[in-house]
N, C-alpha and C positions, 0 to 999 in steps of 0.2 A: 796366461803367462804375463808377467809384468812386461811393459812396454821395455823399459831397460834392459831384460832377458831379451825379448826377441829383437830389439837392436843391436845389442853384442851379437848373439849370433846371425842375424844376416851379415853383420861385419865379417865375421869371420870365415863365413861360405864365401862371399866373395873373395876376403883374400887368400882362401884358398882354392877357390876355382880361376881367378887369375892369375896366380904361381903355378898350377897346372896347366893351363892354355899359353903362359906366356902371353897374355894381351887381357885387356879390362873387361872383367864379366862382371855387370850390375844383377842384383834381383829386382827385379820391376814389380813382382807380388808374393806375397808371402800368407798362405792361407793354413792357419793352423789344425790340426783333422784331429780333433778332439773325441775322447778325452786323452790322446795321448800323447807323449812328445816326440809328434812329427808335424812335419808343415810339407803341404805341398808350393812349390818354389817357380814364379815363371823367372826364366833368366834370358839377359842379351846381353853379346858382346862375345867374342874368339869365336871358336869351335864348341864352345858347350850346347850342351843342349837344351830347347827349350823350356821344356820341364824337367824338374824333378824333383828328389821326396828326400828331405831333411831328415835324419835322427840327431836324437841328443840325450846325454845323460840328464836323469831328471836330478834338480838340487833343492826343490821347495821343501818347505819345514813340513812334514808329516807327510807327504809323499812316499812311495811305495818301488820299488826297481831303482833303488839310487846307485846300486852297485856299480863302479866305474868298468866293470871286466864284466857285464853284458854286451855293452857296446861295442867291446873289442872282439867279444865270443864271435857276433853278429858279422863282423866285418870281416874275423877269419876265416867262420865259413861260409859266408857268399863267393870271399876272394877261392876259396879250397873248392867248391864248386864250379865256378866259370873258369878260374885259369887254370886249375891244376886238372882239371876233372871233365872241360867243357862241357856242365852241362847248364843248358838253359831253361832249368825248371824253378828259378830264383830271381829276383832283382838283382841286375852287376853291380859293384862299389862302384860310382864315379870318382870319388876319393874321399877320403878320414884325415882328421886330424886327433888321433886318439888324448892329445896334451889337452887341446881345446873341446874334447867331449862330443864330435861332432861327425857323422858321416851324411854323406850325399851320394843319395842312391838311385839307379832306374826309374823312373815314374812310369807303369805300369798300367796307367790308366789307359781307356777309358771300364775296364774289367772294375769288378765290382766284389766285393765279401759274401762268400756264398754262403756263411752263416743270417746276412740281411736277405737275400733272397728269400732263403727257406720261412723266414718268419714272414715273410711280405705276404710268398705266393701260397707257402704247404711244399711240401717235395714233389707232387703229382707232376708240378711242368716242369723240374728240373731233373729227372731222372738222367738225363744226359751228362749234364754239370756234378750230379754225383758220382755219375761213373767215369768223370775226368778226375775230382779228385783222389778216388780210390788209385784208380791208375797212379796218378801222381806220388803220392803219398809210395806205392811200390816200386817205381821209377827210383827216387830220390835211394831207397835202401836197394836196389839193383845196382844201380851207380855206385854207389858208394862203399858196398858190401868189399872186403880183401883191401881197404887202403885206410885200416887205422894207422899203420906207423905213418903214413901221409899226410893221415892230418891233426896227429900231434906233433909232429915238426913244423906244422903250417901253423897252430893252436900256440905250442909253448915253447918251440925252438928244439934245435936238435936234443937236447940234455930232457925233455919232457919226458912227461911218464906214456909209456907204449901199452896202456893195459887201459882195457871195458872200467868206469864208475860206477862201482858196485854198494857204495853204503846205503844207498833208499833200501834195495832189498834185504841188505842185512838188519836195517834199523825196523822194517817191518816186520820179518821172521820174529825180532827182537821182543817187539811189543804187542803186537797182536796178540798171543796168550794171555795174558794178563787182561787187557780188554772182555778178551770171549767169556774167561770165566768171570769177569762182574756182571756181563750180560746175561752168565746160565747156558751157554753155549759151551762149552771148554773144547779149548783144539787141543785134544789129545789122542794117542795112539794112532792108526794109520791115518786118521786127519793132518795131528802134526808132522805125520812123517810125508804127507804127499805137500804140505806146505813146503815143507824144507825141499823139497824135490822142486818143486816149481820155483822158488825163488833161487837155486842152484841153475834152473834151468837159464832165468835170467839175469842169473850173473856171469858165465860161463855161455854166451852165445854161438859160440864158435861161428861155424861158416855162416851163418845168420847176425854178426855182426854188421851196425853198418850205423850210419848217419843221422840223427831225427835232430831237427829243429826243437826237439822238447815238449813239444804244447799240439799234437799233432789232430788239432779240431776245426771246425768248419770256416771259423772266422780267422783263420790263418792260410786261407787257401782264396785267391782272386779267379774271378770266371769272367769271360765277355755274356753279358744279356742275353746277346742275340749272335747267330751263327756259329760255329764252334767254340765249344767254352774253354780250349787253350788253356786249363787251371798254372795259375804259377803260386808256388809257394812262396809266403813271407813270415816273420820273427822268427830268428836265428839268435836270438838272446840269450837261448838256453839250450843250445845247440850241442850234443855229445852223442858220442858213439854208446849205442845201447844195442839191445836186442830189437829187430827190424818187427818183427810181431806186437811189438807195442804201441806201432806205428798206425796198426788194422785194428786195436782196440776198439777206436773211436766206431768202426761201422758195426759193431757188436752189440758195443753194450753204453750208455748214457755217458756223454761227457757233461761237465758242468754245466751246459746253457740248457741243455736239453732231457724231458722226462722219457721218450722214448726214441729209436733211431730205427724202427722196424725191424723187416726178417731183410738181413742183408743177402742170403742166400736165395731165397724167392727173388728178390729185385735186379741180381747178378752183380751187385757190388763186390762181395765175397772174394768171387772168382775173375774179377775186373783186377783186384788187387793182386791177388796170388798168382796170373799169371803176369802182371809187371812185372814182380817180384822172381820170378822163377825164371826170368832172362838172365839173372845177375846171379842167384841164388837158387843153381838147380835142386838143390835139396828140399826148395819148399814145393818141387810135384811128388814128394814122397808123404802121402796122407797120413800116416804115424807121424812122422817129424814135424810135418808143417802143423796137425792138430796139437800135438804136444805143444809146440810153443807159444799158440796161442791160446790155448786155454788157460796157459800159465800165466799169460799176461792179462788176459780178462779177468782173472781169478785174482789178480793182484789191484791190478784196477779198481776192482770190489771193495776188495779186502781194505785197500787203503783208503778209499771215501765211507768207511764204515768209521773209522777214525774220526770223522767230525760226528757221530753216534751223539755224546754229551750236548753238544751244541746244540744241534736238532732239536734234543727231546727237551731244552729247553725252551725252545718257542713256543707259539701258540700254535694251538689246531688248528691247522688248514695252512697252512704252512705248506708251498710245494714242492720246498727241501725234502722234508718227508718221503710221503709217496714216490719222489723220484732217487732215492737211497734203498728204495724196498724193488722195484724195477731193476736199479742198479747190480743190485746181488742176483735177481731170477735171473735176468739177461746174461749174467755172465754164465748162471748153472746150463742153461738151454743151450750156450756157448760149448759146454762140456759134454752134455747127454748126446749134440751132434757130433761132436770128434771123440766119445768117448773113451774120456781122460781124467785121468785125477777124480774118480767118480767118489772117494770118501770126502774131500775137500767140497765137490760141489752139492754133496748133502749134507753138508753142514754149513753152507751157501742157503740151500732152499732153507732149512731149518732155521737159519738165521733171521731169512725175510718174513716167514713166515709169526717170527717172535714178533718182527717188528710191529707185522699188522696188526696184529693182539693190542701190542701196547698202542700205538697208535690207530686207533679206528678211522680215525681221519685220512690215513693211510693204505686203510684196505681196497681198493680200487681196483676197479677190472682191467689193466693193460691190454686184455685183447680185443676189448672193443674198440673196431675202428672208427664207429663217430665220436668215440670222447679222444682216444688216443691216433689219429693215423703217425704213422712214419714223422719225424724229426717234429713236433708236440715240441714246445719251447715251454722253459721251465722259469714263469712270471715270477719276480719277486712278490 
Protein backbone atom coordinates (compact mmCIF):
# COMPACT_ATOMS: atom_id res chain seq x y z
CA UNK A 1 0.00 0.00 0.00
CA UNK A 2 1.33 3.43 -0.87
CA UNK A 3 2.49 5.30 2.11
CA UNK A 4 -0.21 8.10 1.07
CA UNK A 5 -3.14 5.28 1.09
CA UNK A 6 -2.29 4.11 4.53
CA UNK A 7 -2.01 7.62 5.92
CA UNK A 8 -5.51 8.63 4.65
CA UNK A 9 -6.81 5.91 6.18
CA UNK A 10 -5.37 5.83 9.53
CA UNK A 11 -6.85 9.42 9.33
CA UNK A 12 -9.78 8.42 8.92
CA UNK A 13 -10.12 5.38 11.46
CA UNK A 14 -9.25 7.96 13.88
CA UNK A 15 -11.59 10.34 12.97
CA UNK A 16 -13.97 8.11 12.99
CA UNK A 17 -13.29 6.27 16.16
CA UNK A 18 -13.08 9.67 17.83
CA UNK A 19 -16.66 10.74 16.62
CA UNK A 20 -17.71 7.50 18.02
CA UNK A 21 -16.03 7.71 21.50
CA UNK A 22 -16.63 11.36 21.74
CA UNK A 23 -12.71 11.86 22.87
CA UNK A 24 -9.25 11.52 20.90
CA UNK A 25 -8.44 7.86 19.63
CA UNK A 26 -4.81 7.88 18.09
CA UNK A 27 -3.52 4.61 16.13
CA UNK A 28 -0.23 4.11 17.71
CA UNK A 29 0.50 1.00 14.98
CA UNK A 30 -0.78 -0.01 11.99
CA UNK A 31 0.36 -3.57 10.71
CA UNK A 32 -0.84 -4.46 7.38
CA UNK A 33 -1.90 -8.63 7.02
CA UNK A 34 -1.11 -9.12 3.56
CA UNK A 35 -1.92 -9.86 0.85
CA UNK A 36 -5.04 -8.23 1.82
CA UNK A 37 -6.71 -4.97 2.52
CA UNK A 38 -6.78 -5.20 6.15
CA UNK A 39 -4.41 -3.91 8.82
CA UNK A 40 -4.27 -4.93 12.23
CA UNK A 41 -4.60 -1.47 14.24
CA UNK A 42 -3.19 -0.75 18.08
CA UNK A 43 -5.26 2.26 19.20
CA UNK A 44 -5.20 4.76 22.48
CA UNK A 45 -7.39 7.13 23.78
CA UNK A 46 -11.52 7.07 24.90
CA UNK A 47 -13.05 3.80 25.27
CA UNK A 48 -11.93 2.16 22.14
CA UNK A 49 -10.30 -0.75 22.24
CA UNK A 50 -6.92 -1.77 22.03
CA UNK A 51 -6.97 -3.54 18.94
CA UNK A 52 -8.43 -3.97 16.13
CA UNK A 53 -8.69 -5.10 12.31
CA UNK A 54 -9.26 -2.39 9.67
CA UNK A 55 -11.08 -3.17 6.30
CA UNK A 56 -11.14 -1.15 3.19
CA UNK A 57 -12.20 -1.14 -0.25
CA UNK A 58 -9.34 -2.04 -2.54
CA UNK A 59 -8.65 1.12 -5.34
CA UNK A 60 -5.14 0.03 -6.89
CA UNK A 61 -4.78 -0.23 -10.65
CA UNK A 62 -5.30 -3.96 -11.57
CA UNK A 63 -6.41 -5.12 -8.16
CA UNK A 64 -9.21 -7.56 -7.73
CA UNK A 65 -12.54 -6.99 -5.17
CA UNK A 66 -12.77 -3.24 -5.86
CA UNK A 67 -16.47 -3.44 -5.78
CA UNK A 68 -17.59 -0.78 -3.21
CA UNK A 69 -20.91 -3.08 -1.97
CA UNK A 70 -18.56 -5.81 -0.70
CA UNK A 71 -17.64 -3.88 2.01
CA UNK A 72 -21.00 -2.86 2.73
CA UNK A 73 -22.33 -6.63 2.17
CA UNK A 74 -19.60 -7.34 5.04
CA UNK A 75 -20.70 -4.74 7.40
CA UNK A 76 -24.49 -5.64 6.92
CA UNK A 77 -24.02 -9.00 7.85
CA UNK A 78 -21.88 -8.85 10.71
CA UNK A 79 -24.23 -5.90 12.07
CA UNK A 80 -27.39 -8.68 11.05
CA UNK A 81 -25.64 -11.20 13.04
CA UNK A 82 -24.44 -9.58 16.55
CA UNK A 83 -27.36 -7.10 16.78
CA UNK A 84 -30.19 -8.38 15.03
CA UNK A 85 -29.39 -12.04 15.69
CA UNK A 86 -26.88 -12.04 18.68
CA UNK A 87 -24.94 -14.29 17.63
CA UNK A 88 -21.16 -14.34 18.36
CA UNK A 89 -19.85 -16.51 15.86
CA UNK A 90 -18.39 -13.45 13.64
CA UNK A 91 -16.30 -10.31 14.40
CA UNK A 92 -18.72 -7.18 15.67
CA UNK A 93 -18.50 -3.87 13.54
CA UNK A 94 -16.82 -1.33 15.82
CA UNK A 95 -17.90 1.16 13.18
CA UNK A 96 -17.87 1.99 9.07
CA UNK A 97 -17.75 4.62 7.23
CA UNK A 98 -19.15 3.29 4.10
CA UNK A 99 -18.45 7.06 2.04
CA UNK A 100 -14.80 6.74 3.26
CA UNK A 101 -14.47 2.80 2.25
CA UNK A 102 -13.60 1.90 5.53
CA UNK A 103 -14.83 -0.54 8.62
CA UNK A 104 -13.30 -1.33 11.98
CA UNK A 105 -13.78 -4.34 13.13
CA UNK A 106 -13.31 -7.02 16.41
CA UNK A 107 -9.70 -8.05 16.50
CA UNK A 108 -10.11 -11.57 17.01
CA UNK A 109 -6.63 -12.42 17.68
CA UNK A 110 -4.82 -14.15 19.33
CA UNK A 111 -6.82 -17.24 17.17
CA UNK A 112 -5.30 -18.07 14.00
CA UNK A 113 -6.48 -19.41 10.01
CA UNK A 114 -7.19 -22.81 10.29
CA UNK A 115 -6.61 -23.15 6.70
CA UNK A 116 -2.40 -22.12 7.96
CA UNK A 117 -2.63 -24.64 10.46
CA UNK A 118 -3.69 -27.63 8.36
CA UNK A 119 -0.81 -26.81 5.98
CA UNK A 120 1.67 -26.27 8.92
CA UNK A 121 0.70 -29.49 11.09
CA UNK A 122 -1.56 -32.03 8.47
CA UNK A 123 -5.17 -32.32 10.07
CA UNK A 124 -4.00 -35.23 12.38
CA UNK A 125 -3.55 -32.68 15.51
CA UNK A 126 -6.30 -30.58 14.54
CA UNK A 127 -9.21 -32.82 14.54
CA UNK A 128 -10.79 -30.83 17.25
CA UNK A 129 -10.37 -27.28 15.30
CA UNK A 130 -12.11 -29.13 12.41
CA UNK A 131 -14.81 -30.18 14.24
CA UNK A 132 -15.28 -26.56 15.67
CA UNK A 133 -15.47 -25.35 12.32
CA UNK A 134 -17.99 -27.88 10.98
CA UNK A 135 -20.00 -26.98 13.95
CA UNK A 136 -19.57 -23.39 13.20
CA UNK A 137 -20.14 -23.44 9.60
CA UNK A 138 -23.93 -25.36 10.97
CA UNK A 139 -24.39 -22.83 13.66
CA UNK A 140 -24.13 -19.85 11.36
CA UNK A 141 -27.10 -21.59 9.03
CA UNK A 142 -29.20 -22.75 12.25
CA UNK A 143 -29.16 -19.09 13.33
CA UNK A 144 -29.86 -17.64 10.54
CA UNK A 145 -32.30 -20.35 8.91
CA UNK A 146 -36.36 -18.46 8.78
CA UNK A 147 -34.97 -14.70 8.92
CA UNK A 148 -34.38 -13.92 5.18
CA UNK A 149 -36.85 -10.98 5.11
CA UNK A 150 -34.50 -9.77 8.19
CA UNK A 151 -31.85 -9.53 6.53
CA UNK A 152 -32.75 -7.94 3.29
CA UNK A 153 -34.19 -5.06 5.28
CA UNK A 154 -30.84 -5.10 7.08
CA UNK A 155 -28.96 -5.65 3.42
CA UNK A 156 -31.22 -3.28 1.01
CA UNK A 157 -33.79 -1.56 3.17
CA UNK A 158 -37.34 -2.14 3.47
CA UNK A 159 -38.13 -1.84 -0.47
CA UNK A 160 -35.33 -4.79 -1.04
CA UNK A 161 -35.89 -7.87 -2.80
CA UNK A 162 -37.24 -10.75 -0.08
CA UNK A 163 -36.29 -13.75 -2.28
CA UNK A 164 -32.98 -16.63 -2.33
CA UNK A 165 -30.13 -15.32 -5.46
CA UNK A 166 -30.68 -17.82 -7.69
CA UNK A 167 -28.63 -16.91 -11.13
CA UNK A 168 -25.24 -18.88 -10.44
CA UNK A 169 -27.61 -22.05 -10.59
CA UNK A 170 -29.54 -20.99 -13.41
CA UNK A 171 -26.37 -19.86 -15.32
CA UNK A 172 -24.94 -23.35 -14.61
CA UNK A 173 -27.91 -25.49 -15.69
CA UNK A 174 -27.52 -22.89 -18.62
CA UNK A 175 -24.13 -23.91 -19.70
CA UNK A 176 -22.84 -26.88 -18.61
CA UNK A 177 -24.46 -28.83 -21.57
CA UNK A 178 -22.74 -27.36 -24.07
CA UNK A 179 -19.51 -27.89 -22.09
CA UNK A 180 -20.28 -31.83 -21.64
CA UNK A 181 -20.95 -32.50 -25.00
CA UNK A 182 -17.34 -30.72 -26.29
CA UNK A 183 -15.88 -33.00 -23.75
CA UNK A 184 -17.90 -36.34 -25.12
CA UNK A 185 -19.78 -36.39 -22.04
CA UNK A 186 -23.36 -35.15 -23.08
CA UNK A 187 -25.79 -34.35 -20.01
CA UNK A 188 -28.75 -35.71 -21.55
CA UNK A 189 -31.88 -37.58 -20.56
CA UNK A 190 -32.27 -38.57 -16.90
CA UNK A 191 -28.66 -36.88 -16.36
CA UNK A 192 -30.13 -33.56 -17.50
CA UNK A 193 -33.18 -34.10 -15.84
CA UNK A 194 -31.51 -34.87 -12.37
CA UNK A 195 -29.28 -31.71 -13.10
CA UNK A 196 -32.32 -29.60 -13.36
CA UNK A 197 -33.69 -31.24 -10.15
CA UNK A 198 -30.55 -30.34 -8.22
CA UNK A 199 -30.12 -26.95 -9.20
CA UNK A 200 -34.10 -26.48 -8.59
CA UNK A 201 -33.20 -28.02 -5.41
CA UNK A 202 -30.80 -25.06 -4.81
CA UNK A 203 -32.61 -22.35 -5.91
CA UNK A 204 -35.76 -23.11 -3.99
CA UNK A 205 -34.31 -23.98 -0.38
CA UNK A 206 -37.10 -23.60 1.43
CA UNK A 207 -36.67 -24.42 5.28
CA UNK A 208 -32.99 -24.91 4.43
CA UNK A 209 -32.54 -21.35 3.59
CA UNK A 210 -30.27 -19.41 5.66
CA UNK A 211 -26.91 -17.26 5.67
CA UNK A 212 -23.31 -18.11 4.12
CA UNK A 213 -20.65 -15.62 4.15
CA UNK A 214 -20.11 -17.07 0.33
CA UNK A 215 -16.59 -18.59 0.42
CA UNK A 216 -17.35 -21.04 3.13
CA UNK A 217 -13.48 -22.81 3.45
CA UNK A 218 -10.91 -23.25 5.91
CA UNK A 219 -9.10 -20.00 5.60
CA UNK A 220 -12.20 -18.08 6.53
CA UNK A 221 -12.66 -19.65 9.77
CA UNK A 222 -9.99 -18.43 12.97
CA UNK A 223 -9.28 -21.20 15.85
CA UNK A 224 -7.21 -20.58 19.15
CA UNK A 225 -3.81 -23.10 18.87
CA UNK A 226 -4.19 -24.15 21.99
CA UNK A 227 -7.14 -25.12 24.28
CA UNK A 228 -10.53 -24.82 22.76
CA UNK A 229 -10.62 -23.72 19.34
CA UNK A 230 -13.68 -21.31 19.79
CA UNK A 231 -13.81 -21.12 15.67
CA UNK A 232 -15.27 -17.63 14.64
CA UNK A 233 -16.08 -17.05 11.30
CA UNK A 234 -14.69 -14.21 9.05
CA UNK A 235 -15.33 -12.39 5.19
CA UNK A 236 -18.69 -11.56 4.76
CA UNK A 237 -18.03 -9.82 1.51
CA UNK A 238 -19.99 -12.20 -0.31
CA UNK A 239 -22.32 -12.73 2.19
CA UNK A 240 -26.11 -14.03 0.94
CA UNK A 241 -28.83 -16.10 1.85
CA UNK A 242 -28.50 -19.48 -0.25
CA UNK A 243 -29.06 -22.90 0.54
CA UNK A 244 -27.40 -23.88 4.00
CA UNK A 245 -26.05 -27.44 2.42
CA UNK A 246 -23.53 -25.44 0.40
CA UNK A 247 -22.30 -24.43 3.46
CA UNK A 248 -20.98 -28.60 4.32
CA UNK A 249 -19.60 -28.68 0.67
CA UNK A 250 -16.36 -27.83 1.73
CA UNK A 251 -15.99 -31.00 4.35
CA UNK A 252 -17.09 -33.19 1.17
CA UNK A 253 -15.52 -32.52 -1.56
CA UNK A 254 -11.94 -30.19 -2.56
CA UNK A 255 -12.31 -26.49 -2.25
CA UNK A 256 -9.74 -24.44 -4.11
CA UNK A 257 -6.58 -24.75 -1.71
CA UNK A 258 -7.01 -28.09 -1.23
CA UNK A 259 -6.51 -31.83 -3.41
CA UNK A 260 -8.30 -33.84 -0.90
CA UNK A 261 -10.35 -33.08 2.53
CA UNK A 262 -10.90 -36.95 3.52
CA UNK A 263 -13.86 -39.16 4.55
CA UNK A 264 -15.70 -36.45 6.51
CA UNK A 265 -18.06 -39.25 7.89
CA UNK A 266 -15.28 -41.54 9.23
CA UNK A 267 -13.77 -38.40 11.04
CA UNK A 268 -17.40 -37.27 12.41
CA UNK A 269 -17.27 -33.92 10.75
CA UNK A 270 -20.31 -34.81 8.65
CA UNK A 271 -22.43 -35.20 11.68
CA UNK A 272 -20.52 -32.43 13.75
CA UNK A 273 -22.17 -30.30 11.13
CA UNK A 274 -25.61 -31.79 10.65
CA UNK A 275 -26.35 -31.81 14.09
CA UNK A 276 -25.58 -27.76 14.52
CA UNK A 277 -27.55 -27.56 11.79
CA UNK A 278 -30.51 -29.55 12.87
CA UNK A 279 -30.95 -27.12 15.98
CA UNK A 280 -32.23 -24.42 13.69
CA UNK A 281 -33.23 -26.68 10.77
CA UNK A 282 -35.19 -29.76 11.98
CA UNK A 283 -35.66 -31.03 8.64
CA UNK A 284 -31.96 -31.67 8.12
CA UNK A 285 -32.44 -35.13 10.76
CA UNK A 286 -34.60 -36.36 7.98
CA UNK A 287 -31.79 -38.46 5.86
CA UNK A 288 -33.92 -38.15 2.33
CA UNK A 289 -33.96 -34.43 2.68
CA UNK A 290 -30.74 -33.68 4.39
CA UNK A 291 -28.93 -36.29 1.51
CA UNK A 292 -30.87 -34.57 -1.22
CA UNK A 293 -29.50 -31.23 -0.58
CA UNK A 294 -26.41 -31.93 -0.24
CA UNK A 295 -25.60 -33.93 -2.81
CA UNK A 296 -27.10 -31.36 -4.94
CA UNK A 297 -24.61 -28.98 -3.71
CA UNK A 298 -21.55 -31.14 -3.96
CA UNK A 299 -22.78 -32.06 -7.41
CA UNK A 300 -22.86 -28.45 -8.23
CA UNK A 301 -19.67 -27.73 -6.57
CA UNK A 302 -18.21 -30.21 -9.16
CA UNK A 303 -20.08 -29.41 -11.85
CA UNK A 304 -18.97 -25.63 -11.64
CA UNK A 305 -15.08 -26.13 -11.11
CA UNK A 306 -15.26 -28.49 -14.11
CA UNK A 307 -15.94 -25.01 -15.85
CA UNK A 308 -12.32 -23.95 -15.54
CA UNK A 309 -11.95 -27.66 -17.76
CA UNK A 310 -10.12 -25.24 -20.85
CA UNK A 311 -7.88 -23.71 -18.59
CA UNK A 312 -6.43 -26.85 -16.98
CA UNK A 313 -5.86 -28.62 -20.08
CA UNK A 314 -3.98 -25.95 -21.08
CA UNK A 315 -1.25 -26.11 -18.65
CA UNK A 316 1.54 -28.23 -18.37
CA UNK A 317 1.56 -31.78 -16.90
CA UNK A 318 1.85 -31.96 -13.47
CA UNK A 319 -0.03 -29.30 -12.92
CA UNK A 320 -1.97 -29.99 -9.45
CA UNK A 321 -4.91 -28.04 -10.83
CA UNK A 322 -5.44 -31.13 -12.50
CA UNK A 323 -5.54 -34.17 -10.45
CA UNK A 324 -7.32 -31.98 -7.82
CA UNK A 325 -10.49 -31.39 -10.64
CA UNK A 326 -10.51 -35.31 -11.14
CA UNK A 327 -10.75 -35.73 -6.99
CA UNK A 328 -13.09 -32.81 -7.24
CA UNK A 329 -15.86 -34.75 -9.40
CA UNK A 330 -15.07 -38.53 -7.53
CA UNK A 331 -15.63 -36.82 -4.21
CA UNK A 332 -18.62 -35.25 -4.89
CA UNK A 333 -20.05 -38.98 -6.74
CA UNK A 334 -18.86 -40.89 -3.24
CA UNK A 335 -20.86 -37.84 -1.87
CA UNK A 336 -23.99 -39.26 -3.73
CA UNK A 337 -23.45 -43.21 -3.78
CA UNK A 338 -23.64 -42.47 0.48
CA UNK A 339 -26.86 -40.54 0.48
CA UNK A 340 -28.02 -42.21 -2.59
CA UNK A 341 -29.13 -39.56 -4.72
CA UNK A 342 -29.21 -38.07 -8.01
CA UNK A 343 -27.33 -41.57 -8.97
CA UNK A 344 -27.69 -40.80 -13.01
CA UNK A 345 -25.90 -37.25 -12.56
CA UNK A 346 -23.30 -38.79 -10.21
CA UNK A 347 -22.39 -41.44 -13.03
CA UNK A 348 -21.85 -39.00 -15.29
CA UNK A 349 -19.60 -37.36 -12.44
CA UNK A 350 -17.49 -40.58 -12.18
CA UNK A 351 -17.52 -40.92 -16.17
CA UNK A 352 -16.50 -37.52 -16.35
CA UNK A 353 -13.36 -37.95 -13.91
CA UNK A 354 -12.60 -40.83 -15.33
CA UNK A 355 -12.27 -39.07 -19.10
CA UNK A 356 -10.22 -36.89 -17.39
CA UNK A 357 -7.55 -39.19 -16.30
CA UNK A 358 -7.34 -40.57 -19.86
CA UNK A 359 -6.58 -37.36 -21.07
CA UNK A 360 -4.52 -36.36 -18.55
CA UNK A 361 -2.02 -39.10 -17.25
CA UNK A 362 -0.56 -36.88 -15.22
CA UNK A 363 -3.70 -36.94 -13.45
CA UNK A 364 -4.47 -40.34 -12.94
CA UNK A 365 -3.39 -40.61 -9.18
CA UNK A 366 -4.45 -42.81 -6.37
CA UNK A 367 -6.68 -40.51 -3.91
CA UNK A 368 -6.83 -43.37 -1.64
CA UNK A 369 -3.52 -43.72 -0.65
CA UNK A 370 -3.02 -42.24 2.58
CA UNK A 371 0.78 -41.54 2.43
CA UNK A 372 0.61 -39.46 -0.85
CA UNK A 373 -3.04 -38.14 -0.02
CA UNK A 374 -3.92 -37.91 4.02
CA UNK A 375 -6.94 -35.66 4.73
CA UNK A 376 -6.69 -31.77 3.79
CA UNK A 377 -3.26 -32.50 1.03
CA UNK A 378 -2.99 -28.74 -0.01
CA UNK A 379 -3.11 -28.02 -3.42
CA UNK A 380 0.84 -26.27 -4.35
CA UNK A 381 0.86 -24.11 -7.18
Amino acid sequence: MPASGATSRRASVETLLTDLHAAPVRVTAWERLEPWAVARVTLRGGAAPRTAVVKWVRDGPGETRTEPGRLDTEVAALRFLSDDLGLALAPRVVAADPAAGIAVLEDLAPRAALDRLLRRDGAAGHAGRLAAFARARGELSAVTAGHADRWFVRRAGPTGPATVDVPLFDRLRDRAPAQAAALGVPLVGPVAAELGAAMAELSDPGPFGALSNGDAETNNVLVRESGPADARLIDFEAARYTHALLDAVCLHVPGPGWMTVGDPVAAGLAEDHRRALARGVPEAEDDRRYGYGLVAACLFWAIARLQRFGTLDARAPGDRSRPQLVETLEAAARTAAHHRAFPHLAGWTRRTAALLRRRWPDADLDFTDPGAFPPYTARLP
